[in-house]
C-alpha positions in Angstrom: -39.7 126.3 -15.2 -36.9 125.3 -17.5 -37.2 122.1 -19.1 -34.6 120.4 -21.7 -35.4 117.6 -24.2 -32.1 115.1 -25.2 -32.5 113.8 -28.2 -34.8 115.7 -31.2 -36.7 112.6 -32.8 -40.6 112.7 -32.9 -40.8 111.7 -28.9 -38.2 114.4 -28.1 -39.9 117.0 -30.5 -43.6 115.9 -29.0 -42.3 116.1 -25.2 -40.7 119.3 -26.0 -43.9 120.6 -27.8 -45.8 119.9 -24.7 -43.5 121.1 -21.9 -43.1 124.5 -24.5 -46.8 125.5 -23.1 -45.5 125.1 -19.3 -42.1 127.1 -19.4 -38.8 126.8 -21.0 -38.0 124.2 -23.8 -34.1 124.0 -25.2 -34.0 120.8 -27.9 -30.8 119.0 -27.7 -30.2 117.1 -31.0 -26.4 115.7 -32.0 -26.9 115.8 -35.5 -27.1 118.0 -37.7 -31.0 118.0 -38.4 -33.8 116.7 -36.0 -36.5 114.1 -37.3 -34.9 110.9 -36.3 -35.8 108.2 -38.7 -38.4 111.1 -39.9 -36.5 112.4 -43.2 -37.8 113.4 -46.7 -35.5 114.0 -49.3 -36.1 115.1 -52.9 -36.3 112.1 -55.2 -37.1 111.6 -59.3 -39.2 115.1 -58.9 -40.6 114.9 -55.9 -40.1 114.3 -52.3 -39.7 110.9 -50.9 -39.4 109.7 -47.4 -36.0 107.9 -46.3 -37.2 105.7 -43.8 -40.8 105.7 -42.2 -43.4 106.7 -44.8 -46.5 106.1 -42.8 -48.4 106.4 -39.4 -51.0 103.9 -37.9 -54.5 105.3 -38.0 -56.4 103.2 -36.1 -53.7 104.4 -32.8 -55.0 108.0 -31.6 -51.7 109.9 -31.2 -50.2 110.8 -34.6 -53.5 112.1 -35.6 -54.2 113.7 -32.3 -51.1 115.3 -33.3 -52.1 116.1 -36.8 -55.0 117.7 -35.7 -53.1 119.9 -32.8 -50.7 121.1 -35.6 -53.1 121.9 -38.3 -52.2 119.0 -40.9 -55.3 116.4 -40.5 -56.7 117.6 -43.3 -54.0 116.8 -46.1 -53.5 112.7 -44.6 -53.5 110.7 -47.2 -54.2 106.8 -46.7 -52.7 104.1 -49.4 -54.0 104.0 -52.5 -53.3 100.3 -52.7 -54.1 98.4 -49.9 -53.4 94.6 -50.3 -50.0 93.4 -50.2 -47.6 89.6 -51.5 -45.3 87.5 -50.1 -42.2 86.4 -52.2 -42.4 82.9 -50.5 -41.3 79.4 -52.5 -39.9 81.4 -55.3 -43.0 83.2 -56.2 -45.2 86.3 -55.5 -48.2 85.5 -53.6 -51.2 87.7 -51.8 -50.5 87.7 -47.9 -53.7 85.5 -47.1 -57.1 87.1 -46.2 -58.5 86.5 -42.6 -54.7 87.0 -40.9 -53.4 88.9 -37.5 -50.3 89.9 -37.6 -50.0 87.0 -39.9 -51.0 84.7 -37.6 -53.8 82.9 -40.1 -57.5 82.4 -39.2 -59.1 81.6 -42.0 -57.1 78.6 -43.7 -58.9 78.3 -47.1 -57.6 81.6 -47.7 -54.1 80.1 -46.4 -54.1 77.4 -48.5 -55.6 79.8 -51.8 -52.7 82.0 -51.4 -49.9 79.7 -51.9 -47.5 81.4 -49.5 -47.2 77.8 -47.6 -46.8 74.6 -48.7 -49.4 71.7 -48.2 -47.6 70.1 -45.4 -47.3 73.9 -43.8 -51.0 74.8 -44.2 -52.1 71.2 -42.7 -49.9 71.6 -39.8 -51.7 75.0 -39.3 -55.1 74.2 -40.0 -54.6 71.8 -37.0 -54.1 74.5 -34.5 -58.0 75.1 -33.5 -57.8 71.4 -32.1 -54.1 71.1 -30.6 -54.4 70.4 -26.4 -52.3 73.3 -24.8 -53.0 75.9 -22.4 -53.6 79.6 -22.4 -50.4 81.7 -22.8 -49.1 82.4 -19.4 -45.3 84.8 -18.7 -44.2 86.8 -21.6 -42.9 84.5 -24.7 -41.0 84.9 -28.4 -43.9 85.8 -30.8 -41.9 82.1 -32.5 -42.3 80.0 -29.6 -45.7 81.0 -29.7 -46.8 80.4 -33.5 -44.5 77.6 -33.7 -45.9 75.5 -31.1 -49.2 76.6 -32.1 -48.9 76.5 -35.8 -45.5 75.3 -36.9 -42.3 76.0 -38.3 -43.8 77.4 -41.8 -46.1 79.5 -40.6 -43.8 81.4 -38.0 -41.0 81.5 -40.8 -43.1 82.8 -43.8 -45.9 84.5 -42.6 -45.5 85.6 -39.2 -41.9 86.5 -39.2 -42.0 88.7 -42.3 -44.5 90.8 -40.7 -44.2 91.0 -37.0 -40.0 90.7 -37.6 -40.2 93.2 -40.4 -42.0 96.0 -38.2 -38.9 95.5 -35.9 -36.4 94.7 -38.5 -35.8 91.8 -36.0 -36.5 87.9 -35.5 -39.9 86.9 -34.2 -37.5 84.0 -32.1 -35.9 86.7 -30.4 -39.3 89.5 -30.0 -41.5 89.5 -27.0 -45.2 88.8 -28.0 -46.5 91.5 -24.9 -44.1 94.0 -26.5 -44.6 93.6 -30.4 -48.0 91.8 -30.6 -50.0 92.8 -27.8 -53.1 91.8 -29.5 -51.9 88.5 -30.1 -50.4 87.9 -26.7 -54.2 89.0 -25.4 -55.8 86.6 -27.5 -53.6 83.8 -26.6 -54.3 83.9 -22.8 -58.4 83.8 -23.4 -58.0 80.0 -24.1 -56.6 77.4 -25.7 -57.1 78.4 -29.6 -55.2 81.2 -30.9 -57.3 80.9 -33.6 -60.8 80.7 -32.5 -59.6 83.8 -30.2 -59.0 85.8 -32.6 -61.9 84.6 -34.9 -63.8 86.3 -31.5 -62.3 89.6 -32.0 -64.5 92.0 -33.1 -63.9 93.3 -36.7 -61.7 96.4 -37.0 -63.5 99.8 -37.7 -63.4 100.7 -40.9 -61.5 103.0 -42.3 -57.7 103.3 -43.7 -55.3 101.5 -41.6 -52.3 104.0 -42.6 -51.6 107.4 -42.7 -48.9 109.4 -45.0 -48.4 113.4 -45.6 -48.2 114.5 -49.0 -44.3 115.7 -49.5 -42.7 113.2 -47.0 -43.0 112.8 -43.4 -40.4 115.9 -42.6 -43.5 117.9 -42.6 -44.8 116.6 -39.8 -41.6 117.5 -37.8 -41.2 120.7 -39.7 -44.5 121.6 -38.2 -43.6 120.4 -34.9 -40.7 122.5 -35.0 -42.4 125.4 -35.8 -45.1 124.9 -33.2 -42.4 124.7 -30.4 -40.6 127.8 -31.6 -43.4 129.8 -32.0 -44.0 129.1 -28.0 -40.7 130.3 -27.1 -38.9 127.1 -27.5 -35.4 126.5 -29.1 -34.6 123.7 -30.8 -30.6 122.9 -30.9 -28.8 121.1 -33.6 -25.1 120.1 -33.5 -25.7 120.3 -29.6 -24.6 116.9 -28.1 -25.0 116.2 -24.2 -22.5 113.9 -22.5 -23.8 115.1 -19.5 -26.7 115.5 -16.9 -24.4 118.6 -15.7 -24.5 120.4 -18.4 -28.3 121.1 -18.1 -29.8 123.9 -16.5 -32.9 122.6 -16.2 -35.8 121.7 -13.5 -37.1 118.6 -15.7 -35.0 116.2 -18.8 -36.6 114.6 -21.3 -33.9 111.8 -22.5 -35.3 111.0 -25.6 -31.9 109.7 -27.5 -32.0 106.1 -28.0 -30.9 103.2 -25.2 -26.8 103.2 -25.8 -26.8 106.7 -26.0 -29.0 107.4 -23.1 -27.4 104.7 -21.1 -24.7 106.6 -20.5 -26.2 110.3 -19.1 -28.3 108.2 -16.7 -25.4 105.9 -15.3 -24.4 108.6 -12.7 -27.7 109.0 -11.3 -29.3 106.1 -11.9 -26.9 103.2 -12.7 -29.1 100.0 -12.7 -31.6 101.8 -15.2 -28.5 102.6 -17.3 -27.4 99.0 -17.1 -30.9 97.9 -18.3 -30.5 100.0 -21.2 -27.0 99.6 -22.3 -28.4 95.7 -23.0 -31.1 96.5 -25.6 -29.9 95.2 -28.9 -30.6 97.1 -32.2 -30.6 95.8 -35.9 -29.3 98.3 -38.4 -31.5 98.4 -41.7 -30.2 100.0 -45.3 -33.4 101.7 -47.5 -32.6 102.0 -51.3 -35.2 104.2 -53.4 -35.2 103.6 -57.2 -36.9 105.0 -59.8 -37.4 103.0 -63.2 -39.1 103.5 -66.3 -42.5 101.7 -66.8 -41.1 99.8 -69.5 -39.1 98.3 -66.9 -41.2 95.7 -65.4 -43.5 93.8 -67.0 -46.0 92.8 -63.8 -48.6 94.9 -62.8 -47.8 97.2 -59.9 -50.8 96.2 -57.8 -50.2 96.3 -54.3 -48.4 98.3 -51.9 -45.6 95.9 -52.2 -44.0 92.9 -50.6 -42.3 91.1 -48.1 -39.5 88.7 -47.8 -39.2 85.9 -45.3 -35.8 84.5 -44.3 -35.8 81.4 -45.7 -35.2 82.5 -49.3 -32.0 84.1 -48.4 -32.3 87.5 -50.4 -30.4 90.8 -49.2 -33.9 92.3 -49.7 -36.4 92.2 -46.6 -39.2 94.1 -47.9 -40.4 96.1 -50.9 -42.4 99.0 -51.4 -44.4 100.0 -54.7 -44.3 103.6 -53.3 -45.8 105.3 -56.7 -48.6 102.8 -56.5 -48.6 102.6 -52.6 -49.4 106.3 -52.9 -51.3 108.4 -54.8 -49.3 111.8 -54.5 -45.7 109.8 -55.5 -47.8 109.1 -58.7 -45.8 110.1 -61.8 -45.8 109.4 -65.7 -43.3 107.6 -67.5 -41.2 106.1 -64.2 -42.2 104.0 -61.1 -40.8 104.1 -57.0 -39.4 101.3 -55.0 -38.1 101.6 -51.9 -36.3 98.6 -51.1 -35.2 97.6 -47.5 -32.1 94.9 -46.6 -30.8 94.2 -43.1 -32.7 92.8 -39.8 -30.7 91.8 -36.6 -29.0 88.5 -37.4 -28.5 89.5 -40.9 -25.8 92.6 -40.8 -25.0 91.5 -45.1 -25.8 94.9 -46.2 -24.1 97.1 -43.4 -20.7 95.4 -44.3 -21.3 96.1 -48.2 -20.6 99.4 -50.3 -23.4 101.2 -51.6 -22.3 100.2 -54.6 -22.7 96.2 -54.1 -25.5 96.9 -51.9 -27.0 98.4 -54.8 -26.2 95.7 -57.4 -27.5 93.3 -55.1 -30.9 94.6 -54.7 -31.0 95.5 -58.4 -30.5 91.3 -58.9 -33.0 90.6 -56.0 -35.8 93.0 -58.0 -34.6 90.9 -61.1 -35.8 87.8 -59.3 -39.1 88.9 -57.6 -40.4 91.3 -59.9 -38.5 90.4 -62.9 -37.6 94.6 -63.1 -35.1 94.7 -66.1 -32.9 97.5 -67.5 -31.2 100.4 -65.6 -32.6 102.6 -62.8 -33.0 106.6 -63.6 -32.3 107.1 -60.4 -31.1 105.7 -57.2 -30.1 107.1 -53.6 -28.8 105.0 -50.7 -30.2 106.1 -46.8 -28.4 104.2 -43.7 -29.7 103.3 -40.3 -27.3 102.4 -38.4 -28.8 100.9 -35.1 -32.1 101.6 -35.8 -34.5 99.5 -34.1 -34.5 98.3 -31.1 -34.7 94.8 -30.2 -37.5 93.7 -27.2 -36.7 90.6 -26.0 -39.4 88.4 -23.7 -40.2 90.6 -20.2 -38.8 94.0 -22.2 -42.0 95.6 -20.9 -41.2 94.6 -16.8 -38.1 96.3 -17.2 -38.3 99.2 -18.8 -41.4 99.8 -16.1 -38.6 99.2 -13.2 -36.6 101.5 -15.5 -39.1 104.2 -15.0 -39.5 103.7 -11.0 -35.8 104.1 -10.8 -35.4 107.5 -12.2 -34.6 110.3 -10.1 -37.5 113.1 -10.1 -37.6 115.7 -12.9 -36.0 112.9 -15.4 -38.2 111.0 -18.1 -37.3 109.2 -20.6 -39.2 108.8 -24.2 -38.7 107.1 -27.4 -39.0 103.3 -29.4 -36.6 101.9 -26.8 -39.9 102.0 -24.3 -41.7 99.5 -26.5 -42.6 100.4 -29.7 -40.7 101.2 -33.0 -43.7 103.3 -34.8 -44.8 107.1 -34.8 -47.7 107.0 -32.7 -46.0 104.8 -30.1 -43.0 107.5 -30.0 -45.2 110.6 -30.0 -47.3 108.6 -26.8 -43.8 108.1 -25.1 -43.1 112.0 -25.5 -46.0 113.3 -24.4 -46.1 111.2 -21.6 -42.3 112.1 -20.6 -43.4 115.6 -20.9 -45.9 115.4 -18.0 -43.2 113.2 -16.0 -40.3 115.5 -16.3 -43.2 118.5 -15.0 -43.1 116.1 -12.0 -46.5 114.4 -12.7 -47.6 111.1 -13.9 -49.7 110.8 -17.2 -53.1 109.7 -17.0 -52.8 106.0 -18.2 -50.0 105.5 -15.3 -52.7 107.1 -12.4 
C-alpha cells in the first residue's frame, strides 16, 4: 500500500509514522522544514523553542509517543509551577482552587487580588444563582458570565482558556476548548459545586518539555519514519488530490489550506473548512541581564487579560520556567502579542513590535535597560478558532470524506501536541480504510 501524508506538522509526521509500519509513506510539507509550530532555534547559548515549549502530561499521547521514540526518559516538567495575572495594574498569583480559571474556592479569589470586590462578590454568588444545567454547545463567556459575571470571564477565564487558543472566550465553544467545564456544567445547577465534586487531579507534573527545544521530538519522529522506509518531502507543495499516487491521504495542512484539495471530491466538507477562522500570534524571546529586573523571577510567568489594553498577551519566565534554559549572568522571556480580535502586532515592524513589548515588560515587570539579545518568530494564522457546535461539524466533516482520505491536525478541535499527535494517529488508521478504536 502507498500512503501520502499533506502537510508535515506533528499530526502529519505522527500519521505518517504510523502508516510507515503498513507500507509506503511520502511526507508532503510546503515549507522548507517540517515541525509546524514545533521549531527550536539557537538562542543566548542555548536552544529555545519558537512557539510551543511544552506538552500536557496528564493527556496519554505525547508521552505515548515519547516512550515509542525513545525520549521519555529526558522529559523534563517546570521547575516553577505557579503562575500571575497582570490584572488592575498589578502582578497577582492566578487564585488557588480554579478550573480553567473558572474559581471554586473564593477566599483564594478574593486573597489574590486579580478581581475587584464588586467582581469577587458577584462570583461568590454563583453556588446560589437559579439556572439550569448547561444544555446545546455555548461560548465558554456566555457561560462564566451568566454564571459568574463580567470580571471573572474577562480577567480570569479569558486569559486562560482565550490564551490556549490565542482567541476570545465570547467567540470559543465550551465542548471544544473546555470540555471539562462544559461536563461539569450539565451535572446541575452550580458550576461551582460541580467542579468542587471533581475528584482531585493525580499528582504529578502537569507539563512536559525536552531538553534542547521541542524540534527533537520531531527530529526523532523524522528519523523514526525514515528508518521504516519512509520519505519525508520538503519544498513539496500539493495543489492537488491528482497529483498523489496513493491508496490512502492524510490531509494534515491546516483548514484554508486543506479546503481547497478536498473541494473536488468533497465540496461541502471543504466549505465547512474554508469558514474556520484563525488568529495570528507574534513570540519575542529576550534575553537580559539579571541586573535588569529588580522582582524575583518566581513563577513560570504571566498572563494578560484584555482589559488592560497591552500588545503583550502572555509572558513566559522561560530560564526560571525551566531548569535546562537556566544560565548565569542573563534571564529568558518569551513574550507573546496577538489573539483574534487584536491583529496590533501583525500590522507592526519587528522593530515597533519590539519597542512595544520592551515598554509593556517596563510596566509589568518593571525590566529596565537593553536586551542582549532578541529574535522575532511569526505565526501567521496560527490557531484555529472553534466556534459553538465546531465539534458537530467537523464529525459531519469526517462522514463526508471519500474512502482512503483522513484528515488530522488542530483544526479537528484542539490546538495542543497531544491533541495533534491523537488526530494523526487516528487519520493514519482511517486513511488504511479502518476506523480508530474510540470511533468503533
Amino acid at each position: 500500500m502507498k500512503y501520502a501524508v499533506v502537510g508535515g506538522g506533528i499530526a502529519g509526521l505522527a500519521a505518517a509514522y504510523d502508516l510507515a509500519a503498513h507500507g509506503e509513506v511520502v511526507v508532503h510539507e510546503a515549507g522548507e522544514r517540517v515541525g509546524g509550530k514545533l521549531q527550536t532555534e539557537p538562542f543566548a547559548g542555548t536552544m529555545l523553542d519558537a512557539a510551543a515549549d511544552a506538552f500536557l502530561a496528564r493527556r496519554p499521547e505525547a508521552v505515548q509517543l515519547c516512550q515509542e521514540l525513545g525520549l521519555s526518559d529526558e522529559l523534563e516538567p517546570p521547575a516553577a509551577g505557579n503562575s500571575y495575572l497582570w490584572s488592575r495594574g498589578a502582578l497577582h498569583p492566578v487564585p488557588k482552587g480554579q478550573v480553567l480559571g473558572v474559581p471554586t474556592d473564593f477566599k483564594a479569589l478574593r486573597a489574590s487580588g486579580v478581581l475587584s470586590t464588586l467582581g469577587v462578590a458577584r462570583a461568590a454568588l454563583e453556588p446560589w444563582l437559579p439556572g439550569r444545567p448547561l444544555g446545546a454547545d455555548e461560548t465558554v463567556g456566555e457561560v462564566i458570565r451568566r454564571r459568574y459575571g463580567a470580571e471573572t470571564a474577562a480577567r480570569l477565564v479569558d486569559p486562560l482558556i482565550g490564551g490556549i487558543n490565542a482567541g476570545h472566550t465570547d467567540r470559543l465553544s465550551i465542548d471544544c476548548v473546555a470540555p471539562q467545564i462544559a461536563a461539569a456544567a450539565r451535572r446541575g445547577r452550580s458550576l461551582t459545586r460541580a467542579l468542587r465534586a471533581l475528584p482531585a487531579p493525580a499528582p504529578g507534573p502537569v507539563f512536559f518539555t525536552l531538553p534542547g527545544g521541542m524540534a527533537r521530538l520531531v527530529g526523532a519522529l523524522v528519523a523514526a519514519i525514515e528508518a521504516r522506509g519512509g520519505e519525508v518531502r520538503t519544498g513539496s507543495a500539493v495543489t492537488s488530490l491528482d497529483e498523489l499516487e496513493a491508496d490512502g491521504v492524510v490531509l494534515a495542512a491546516p483548514a484554508f489550506a486543506t479546503a481547497p484539495l478536498l473541494r473536488p471530491v468533497a465540496p461541502a466538507a471543504a466549505d465547512v473548512l474554508a469558514d474556520i477562522a484563525y488568529s495570528s500570534v507574534t513570540l519575542v524571546a529576550f534575553a537580559y541581564p539579571d541586573e535588569a529586573v529588580a522582582r524575583p523571577l518566581d513563577a513560570s510567568g504571566f498572563l494578560v487579560p484584555r482589559p488592560e489594553g497591552l500588545l503583550m498577551t502572555a509572558c513566559s519566565w522561560s530560564s526560571t520556567k525551566w531548569a535546562h534554559l537556566a544560565g548565569p549572568g542573563r534571564f529568558l522571556l518569551r513574550v507573546s502579542a496577538g489573539r483574534i480580535g487584536d491583529d496590533r502586532a501583525e500590522a507592526m515592524t519587528d522593530e515597533a513590535v519590539v519597542t512595544q513589548l520592551r515598554d509593556d515588560l517596563a510596566t509589568t515587570m518593571g525590566v529596565r535597560g537593553e536586551p542582549l539579545e532578541v529574535a522575532v518568530h511569526r505565526w501567521p494564522r496560527a490557531f484555529p478558532q472553534y466556534a459553538p457546535g465546531h465539534l458537530d461539524r467537523m464529525a459531519e466533516v469526517q462522514r463526508a470524506l471519500p474512502a482512503g482520505i483522513a484528515l488530522a491536525g488542530a483544526m479537528l478541535g484542539g490546538v495542543g501536541i497531544p491533541a495533534c499527535i491523537g488526530t494523526g494517529r487516528a487519520a493514519a488508521v482511517r486513511a488504511r480504510g479502518e476506523e480508530p478504536a474510540a470511533s468503533r
